[in-house]
N, C-alpha and C positions, 0 to 999 in steps of 0.2 A: 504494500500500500504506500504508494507515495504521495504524501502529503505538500499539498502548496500554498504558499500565501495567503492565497485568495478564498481559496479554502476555511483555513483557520480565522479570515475576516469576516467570510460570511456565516461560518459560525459565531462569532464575537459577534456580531451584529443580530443577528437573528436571538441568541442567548438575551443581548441586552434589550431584547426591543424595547419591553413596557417601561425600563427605568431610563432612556435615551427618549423616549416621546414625554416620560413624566419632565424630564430636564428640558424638554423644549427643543428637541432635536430631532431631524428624520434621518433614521438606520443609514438611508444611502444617501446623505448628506454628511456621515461623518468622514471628514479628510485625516489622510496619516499622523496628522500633525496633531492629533487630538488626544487631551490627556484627558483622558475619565474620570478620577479621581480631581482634580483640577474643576473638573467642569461640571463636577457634582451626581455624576453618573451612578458612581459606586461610589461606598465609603469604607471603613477601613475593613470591617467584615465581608464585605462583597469584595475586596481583594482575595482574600482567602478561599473566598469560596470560587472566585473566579478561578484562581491558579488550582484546586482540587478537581474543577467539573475538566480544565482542559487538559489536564496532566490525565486524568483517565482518557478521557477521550483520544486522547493524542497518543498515548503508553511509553509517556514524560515520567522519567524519575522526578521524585521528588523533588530533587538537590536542584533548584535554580542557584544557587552560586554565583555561576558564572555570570548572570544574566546582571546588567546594569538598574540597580534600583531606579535613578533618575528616568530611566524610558519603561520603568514595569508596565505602566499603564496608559503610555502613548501607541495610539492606534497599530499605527507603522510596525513601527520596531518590536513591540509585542507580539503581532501576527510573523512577522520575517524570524524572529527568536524562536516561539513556537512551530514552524514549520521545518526549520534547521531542526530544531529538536529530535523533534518527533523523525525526522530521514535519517540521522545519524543514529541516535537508540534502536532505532530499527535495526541498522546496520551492524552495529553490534550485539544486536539479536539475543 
């Protein structure tokens, strides 16, 4: 299963619908550039449960480490993180 960007975006998007329309935003109006957290989307518990629902889905170890807090929860770089993820975990099977 290889996983792509756009993939893991229109998951994240489709996931957040109702808390993205509560904030006054339309799913496919949100641009890369957008921090969730920032913009009120999720709060600190919907981090959490964010990074649980994708790491299964995805078959993400746990250990984000690596991943840069500053971009956890900007659009972009979340999906692009998450998709690398999930291809190389795979990969080492």
């Amino acid at each position: 299963m290889s996983v792509t960007e756009a993939e893991v975006r229109s998951f994240l998007l489709e996931r957040l619908d109702p808390q993205l329309r509560q904030a006054g935003m339309e799913p496919q109006a949100v641009g890369d550039d957008t921090d969730l957290f920032a913009a009120g989307v999720i709060d600190s518990l919907g981090v959490v449960e964010l990074v649980g629902v994708v790491s299964d889905r995805y078959g993400i170890d746990d250990d984000w480490e690596d991943y840069d807090p500053e971009d956890l929860l900007v659009v972009g770089p979340f999906c692009r993180y998450v998709a690398g993820r999930a291809v190389m975990d795979e990969a080492q099977g």
